[in-house]
N, CA, C and O atoms as a Maestro MAE file, in Angstrom:
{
 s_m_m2io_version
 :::
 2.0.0
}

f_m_ct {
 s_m_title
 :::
 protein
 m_atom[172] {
  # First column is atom index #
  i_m_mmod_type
  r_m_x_coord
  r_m_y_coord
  r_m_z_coord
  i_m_residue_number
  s_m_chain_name
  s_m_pdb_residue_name
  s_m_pdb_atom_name
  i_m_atomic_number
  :::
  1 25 80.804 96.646 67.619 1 A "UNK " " N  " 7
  2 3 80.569 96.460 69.053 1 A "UNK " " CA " 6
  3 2 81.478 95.365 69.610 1 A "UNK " " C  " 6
  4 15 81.884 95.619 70.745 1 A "UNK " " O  " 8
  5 25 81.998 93.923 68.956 2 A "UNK " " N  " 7
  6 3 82.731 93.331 69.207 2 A "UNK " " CA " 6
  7 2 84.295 93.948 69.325 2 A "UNK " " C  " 6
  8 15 85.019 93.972 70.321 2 A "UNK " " O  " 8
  9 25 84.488 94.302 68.343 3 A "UNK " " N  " 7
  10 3 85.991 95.123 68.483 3 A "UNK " " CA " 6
  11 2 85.972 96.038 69.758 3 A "UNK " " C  " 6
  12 15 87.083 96.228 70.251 3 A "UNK " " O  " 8
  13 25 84.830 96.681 70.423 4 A "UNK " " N  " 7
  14 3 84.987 97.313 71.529 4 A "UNK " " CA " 6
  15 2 85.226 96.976 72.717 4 A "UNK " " C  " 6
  16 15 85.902 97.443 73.633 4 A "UNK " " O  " 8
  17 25 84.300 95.725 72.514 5 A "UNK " " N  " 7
  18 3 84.425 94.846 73.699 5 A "UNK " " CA " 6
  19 2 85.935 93.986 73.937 5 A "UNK " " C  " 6
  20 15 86.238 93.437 74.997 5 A "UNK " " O  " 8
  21 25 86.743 94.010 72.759 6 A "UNK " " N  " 7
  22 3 87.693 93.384 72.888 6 A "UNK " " CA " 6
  23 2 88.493 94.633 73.120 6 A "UNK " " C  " 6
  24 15 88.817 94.493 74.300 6 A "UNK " " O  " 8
  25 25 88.889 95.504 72.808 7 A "UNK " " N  " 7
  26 3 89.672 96.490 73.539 7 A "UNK " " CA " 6
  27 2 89.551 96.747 74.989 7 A "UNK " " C  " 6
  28 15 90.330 97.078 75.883 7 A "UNK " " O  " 8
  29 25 87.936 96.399 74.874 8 A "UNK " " N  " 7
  30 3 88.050 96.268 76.692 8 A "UNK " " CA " 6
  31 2 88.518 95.599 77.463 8 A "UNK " " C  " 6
  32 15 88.921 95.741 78.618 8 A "UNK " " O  " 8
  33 25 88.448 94.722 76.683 9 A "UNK " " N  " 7
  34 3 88.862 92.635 77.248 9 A "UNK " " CA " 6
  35 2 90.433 92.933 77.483 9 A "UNK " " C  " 6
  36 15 91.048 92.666 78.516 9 A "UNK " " O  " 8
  37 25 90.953 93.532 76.336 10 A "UNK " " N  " 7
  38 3 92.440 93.777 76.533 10 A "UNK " " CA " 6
  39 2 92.993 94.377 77.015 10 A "UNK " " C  " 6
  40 15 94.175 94.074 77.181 10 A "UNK " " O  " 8
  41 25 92.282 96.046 77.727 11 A "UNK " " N  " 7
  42 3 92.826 97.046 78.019 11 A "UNK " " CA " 6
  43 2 92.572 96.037 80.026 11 A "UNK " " C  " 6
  44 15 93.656 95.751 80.533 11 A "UNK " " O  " 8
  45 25 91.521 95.707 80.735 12 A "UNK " " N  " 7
  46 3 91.334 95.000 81.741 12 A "UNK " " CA " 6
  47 2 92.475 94.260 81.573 12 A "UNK " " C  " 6
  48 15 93.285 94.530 82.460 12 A "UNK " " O  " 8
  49 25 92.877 93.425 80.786 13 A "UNK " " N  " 7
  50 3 94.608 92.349 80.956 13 A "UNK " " CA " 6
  51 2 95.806 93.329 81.594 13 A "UNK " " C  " 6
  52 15 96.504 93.281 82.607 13 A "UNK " " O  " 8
  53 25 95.643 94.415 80.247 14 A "UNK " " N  " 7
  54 3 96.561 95.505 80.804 14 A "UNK " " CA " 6
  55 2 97.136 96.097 82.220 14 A "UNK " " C  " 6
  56 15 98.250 96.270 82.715 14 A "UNK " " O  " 8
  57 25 95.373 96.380 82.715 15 A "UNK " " N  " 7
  58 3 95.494 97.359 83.703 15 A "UNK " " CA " 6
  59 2 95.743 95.487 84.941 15 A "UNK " " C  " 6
  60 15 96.144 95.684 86.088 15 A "UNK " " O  " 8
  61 25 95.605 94.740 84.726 16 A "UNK " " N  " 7
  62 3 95.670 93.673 85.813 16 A "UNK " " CA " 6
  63 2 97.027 93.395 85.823 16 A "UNK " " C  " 6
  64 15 97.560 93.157 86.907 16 A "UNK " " O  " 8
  65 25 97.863 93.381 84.507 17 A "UNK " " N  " 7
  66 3 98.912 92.902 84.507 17 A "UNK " " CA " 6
  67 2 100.033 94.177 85.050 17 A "UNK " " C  " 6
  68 15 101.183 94.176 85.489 17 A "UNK " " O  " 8
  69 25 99.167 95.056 84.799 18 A "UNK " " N  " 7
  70 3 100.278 96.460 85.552 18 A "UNK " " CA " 6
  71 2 100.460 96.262 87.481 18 A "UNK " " C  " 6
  72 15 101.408 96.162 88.260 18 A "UNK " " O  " 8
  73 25 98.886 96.287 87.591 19 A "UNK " " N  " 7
  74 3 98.434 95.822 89.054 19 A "UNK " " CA " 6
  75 2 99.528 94.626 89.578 19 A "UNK " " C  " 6
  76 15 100.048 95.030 90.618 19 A "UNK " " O  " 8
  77 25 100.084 93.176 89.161 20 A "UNK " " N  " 7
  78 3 100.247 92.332 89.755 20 A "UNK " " CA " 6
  79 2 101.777 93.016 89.518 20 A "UNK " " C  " 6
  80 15 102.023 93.561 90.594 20 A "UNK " " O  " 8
  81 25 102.937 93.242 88.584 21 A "UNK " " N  " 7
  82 3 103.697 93.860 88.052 21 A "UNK " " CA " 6
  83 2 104.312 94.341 89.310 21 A "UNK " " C  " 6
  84 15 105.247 93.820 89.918 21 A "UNK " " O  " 8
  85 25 103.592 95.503 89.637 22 A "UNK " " N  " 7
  86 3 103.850 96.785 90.884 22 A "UNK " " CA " 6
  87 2 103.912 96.194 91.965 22 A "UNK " " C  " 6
  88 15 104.978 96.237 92.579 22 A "UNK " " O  " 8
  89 25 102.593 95.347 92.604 23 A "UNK " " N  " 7
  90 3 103.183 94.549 93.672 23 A "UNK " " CA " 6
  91 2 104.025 93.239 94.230 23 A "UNK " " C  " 6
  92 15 104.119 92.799 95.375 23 A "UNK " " O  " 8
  93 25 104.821 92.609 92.509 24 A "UNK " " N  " 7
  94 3 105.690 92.165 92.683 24 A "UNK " " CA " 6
  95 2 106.968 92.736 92.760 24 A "UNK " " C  " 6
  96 15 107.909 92.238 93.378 24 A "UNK " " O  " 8
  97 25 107.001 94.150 91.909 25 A "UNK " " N  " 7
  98 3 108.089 95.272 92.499 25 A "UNK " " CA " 6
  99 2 108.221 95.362 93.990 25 A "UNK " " C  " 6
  100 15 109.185 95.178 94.734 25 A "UNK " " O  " 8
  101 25 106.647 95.785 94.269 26 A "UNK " " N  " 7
  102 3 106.978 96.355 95.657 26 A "UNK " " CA " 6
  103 2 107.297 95.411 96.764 26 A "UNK " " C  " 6
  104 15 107.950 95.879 97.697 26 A "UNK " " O  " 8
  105 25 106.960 94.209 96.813 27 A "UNK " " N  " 7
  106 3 107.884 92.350 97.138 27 A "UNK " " CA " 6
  107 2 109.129 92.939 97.194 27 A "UNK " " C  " 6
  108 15 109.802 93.537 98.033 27 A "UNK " " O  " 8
  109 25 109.225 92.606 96.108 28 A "UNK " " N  " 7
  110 3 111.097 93.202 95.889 28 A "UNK " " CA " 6
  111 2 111.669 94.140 97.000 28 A "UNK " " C  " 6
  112 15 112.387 93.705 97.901 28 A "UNK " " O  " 8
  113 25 111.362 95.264 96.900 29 A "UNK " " N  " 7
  114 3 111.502 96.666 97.425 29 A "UNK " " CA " 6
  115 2 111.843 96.427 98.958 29 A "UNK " " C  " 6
  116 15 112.769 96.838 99.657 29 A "UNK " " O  " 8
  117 25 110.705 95.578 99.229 30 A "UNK " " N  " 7
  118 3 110.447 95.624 101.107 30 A "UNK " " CA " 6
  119 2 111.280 94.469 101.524 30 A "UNK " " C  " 6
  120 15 111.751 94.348 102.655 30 A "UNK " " O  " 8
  121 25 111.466 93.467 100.362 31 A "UNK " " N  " 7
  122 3 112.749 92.390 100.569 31 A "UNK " " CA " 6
  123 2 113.810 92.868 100.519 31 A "UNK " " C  " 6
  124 15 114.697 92.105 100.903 31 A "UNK " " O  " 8
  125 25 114.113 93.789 100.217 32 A "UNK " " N  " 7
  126 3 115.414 94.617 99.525 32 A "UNK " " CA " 6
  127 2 115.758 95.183 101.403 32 A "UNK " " C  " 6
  128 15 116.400 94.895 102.413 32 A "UNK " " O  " 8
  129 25 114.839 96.084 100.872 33 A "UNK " " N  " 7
  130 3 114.759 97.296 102.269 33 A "UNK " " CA " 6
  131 2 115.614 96.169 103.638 33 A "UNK " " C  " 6
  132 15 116.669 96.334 104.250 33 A "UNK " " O  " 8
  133 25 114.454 94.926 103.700 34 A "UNK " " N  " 7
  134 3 114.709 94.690 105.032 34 A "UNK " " CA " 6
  135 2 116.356 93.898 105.305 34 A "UNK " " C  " 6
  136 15 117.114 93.750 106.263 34 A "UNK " " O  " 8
  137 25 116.342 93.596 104.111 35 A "UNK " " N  " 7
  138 3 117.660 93.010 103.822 35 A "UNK " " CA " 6
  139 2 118.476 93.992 103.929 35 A "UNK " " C  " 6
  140 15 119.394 93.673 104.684 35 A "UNK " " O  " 8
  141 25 118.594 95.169 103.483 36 A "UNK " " N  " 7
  142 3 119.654 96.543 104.039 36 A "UNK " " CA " 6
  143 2 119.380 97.091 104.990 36 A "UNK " " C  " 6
  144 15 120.146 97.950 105.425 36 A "UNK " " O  " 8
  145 25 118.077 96.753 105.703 37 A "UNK " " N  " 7
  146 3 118.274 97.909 107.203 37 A "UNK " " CA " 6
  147 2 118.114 99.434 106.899 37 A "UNK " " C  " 6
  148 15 118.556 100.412 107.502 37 A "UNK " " O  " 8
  149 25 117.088 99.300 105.401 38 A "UNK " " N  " 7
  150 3 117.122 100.528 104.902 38 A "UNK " " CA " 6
  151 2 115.555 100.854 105.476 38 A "UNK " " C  " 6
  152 15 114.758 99.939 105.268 38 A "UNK " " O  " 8
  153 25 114.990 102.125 106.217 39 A "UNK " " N  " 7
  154 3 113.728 102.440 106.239 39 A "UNK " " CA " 6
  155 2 112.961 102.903 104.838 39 A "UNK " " C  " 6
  156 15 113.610 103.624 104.080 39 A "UNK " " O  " 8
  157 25 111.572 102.514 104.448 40 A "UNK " " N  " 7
  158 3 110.883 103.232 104.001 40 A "UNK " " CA " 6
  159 2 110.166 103.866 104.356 40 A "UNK " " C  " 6
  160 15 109.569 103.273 105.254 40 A "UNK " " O  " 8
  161 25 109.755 104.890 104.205 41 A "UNK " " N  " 7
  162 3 108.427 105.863 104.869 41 A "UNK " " CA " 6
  163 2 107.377 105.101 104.048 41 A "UNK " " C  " 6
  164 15 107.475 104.612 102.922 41 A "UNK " " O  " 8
  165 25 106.005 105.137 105.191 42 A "UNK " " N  " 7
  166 3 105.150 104.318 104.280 42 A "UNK " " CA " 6
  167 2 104.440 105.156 104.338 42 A "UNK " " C  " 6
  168 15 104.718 105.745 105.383 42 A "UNK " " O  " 8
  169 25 103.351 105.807 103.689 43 A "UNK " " N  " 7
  170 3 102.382 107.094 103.565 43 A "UNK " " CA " 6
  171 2 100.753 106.276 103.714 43 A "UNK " " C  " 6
  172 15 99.721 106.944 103.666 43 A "UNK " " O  " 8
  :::
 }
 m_bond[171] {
  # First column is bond index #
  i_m_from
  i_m_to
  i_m_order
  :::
  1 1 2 1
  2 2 3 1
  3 3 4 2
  4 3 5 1
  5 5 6 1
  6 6 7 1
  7 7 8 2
  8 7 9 1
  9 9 10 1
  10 10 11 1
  11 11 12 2
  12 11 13 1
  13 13 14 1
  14 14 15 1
  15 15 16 2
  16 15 17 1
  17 17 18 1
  18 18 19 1
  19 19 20 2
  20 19 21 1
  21 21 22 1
  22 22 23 1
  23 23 24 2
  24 23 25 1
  25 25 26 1
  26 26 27 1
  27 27 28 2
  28 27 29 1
  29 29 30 1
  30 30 31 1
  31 31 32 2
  32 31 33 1
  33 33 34 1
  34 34 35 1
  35 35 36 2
  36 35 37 1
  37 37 38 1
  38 38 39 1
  39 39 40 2
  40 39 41 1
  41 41 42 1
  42 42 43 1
  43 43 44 2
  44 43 45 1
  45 45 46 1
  46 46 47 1
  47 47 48 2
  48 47 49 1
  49 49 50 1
  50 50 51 1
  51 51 52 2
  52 51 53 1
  53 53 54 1
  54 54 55 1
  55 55 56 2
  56 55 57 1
  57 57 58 1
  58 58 59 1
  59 59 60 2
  60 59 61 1
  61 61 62 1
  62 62 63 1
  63 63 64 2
  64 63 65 1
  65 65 66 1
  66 66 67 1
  67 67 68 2
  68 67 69 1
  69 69 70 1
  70 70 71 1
  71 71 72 2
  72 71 73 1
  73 73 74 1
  74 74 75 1
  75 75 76 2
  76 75 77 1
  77 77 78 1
  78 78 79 1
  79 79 80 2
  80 79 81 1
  81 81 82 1
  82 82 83 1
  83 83 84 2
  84 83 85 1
  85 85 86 1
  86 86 87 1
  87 87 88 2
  88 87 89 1
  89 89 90 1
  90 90 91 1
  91 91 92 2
  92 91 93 1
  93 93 94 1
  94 94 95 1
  95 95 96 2
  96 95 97 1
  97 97 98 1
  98 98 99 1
  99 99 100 2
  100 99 101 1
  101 101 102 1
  102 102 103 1
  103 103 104 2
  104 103 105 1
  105 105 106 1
  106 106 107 1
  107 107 108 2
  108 107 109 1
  109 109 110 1
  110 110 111 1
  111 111 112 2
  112 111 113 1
  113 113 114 1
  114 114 115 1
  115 115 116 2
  116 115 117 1
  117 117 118 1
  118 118 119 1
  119 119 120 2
  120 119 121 1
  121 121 122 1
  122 122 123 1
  123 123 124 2
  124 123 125 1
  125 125 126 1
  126 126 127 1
  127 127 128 2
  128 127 129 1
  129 129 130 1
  130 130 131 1
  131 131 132 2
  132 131 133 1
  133 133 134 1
  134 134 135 1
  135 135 136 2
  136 135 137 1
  137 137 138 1
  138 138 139 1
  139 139 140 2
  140 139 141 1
  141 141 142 1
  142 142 143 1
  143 143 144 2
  144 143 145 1
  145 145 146 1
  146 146 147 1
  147 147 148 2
  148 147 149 1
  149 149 150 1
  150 150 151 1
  151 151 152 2
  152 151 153 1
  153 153 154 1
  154 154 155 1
  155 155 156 2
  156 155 157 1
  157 157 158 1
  158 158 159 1
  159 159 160 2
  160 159 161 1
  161 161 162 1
  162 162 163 1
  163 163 164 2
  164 163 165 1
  165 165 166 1
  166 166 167 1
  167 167 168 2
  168 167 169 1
  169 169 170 1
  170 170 171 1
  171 171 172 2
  :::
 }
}
């Protein structure tokens, strides 16, 4: 039951560290964009 809970413990790091990851990409992206005068479509 401990080993489960720690896969959980780890797989939650995972999915948080993907989460912060993407919206420091997407920082990037819209810094990028506005810096080229490039549009994105936003959905």
């Amino acid at each position: 039951m401990i080993e489960f809970q720690r896969f959980i413990q780890s797989y939650d790091d995972h999915i948080t560290n993907l989460l912060e990851n993407s919206s420091k990409m997407m920082n990037l992206t819209m810094k990028y964009a506005a810096h080229k005068n490039v549009n994105i479509p936003s959905n």
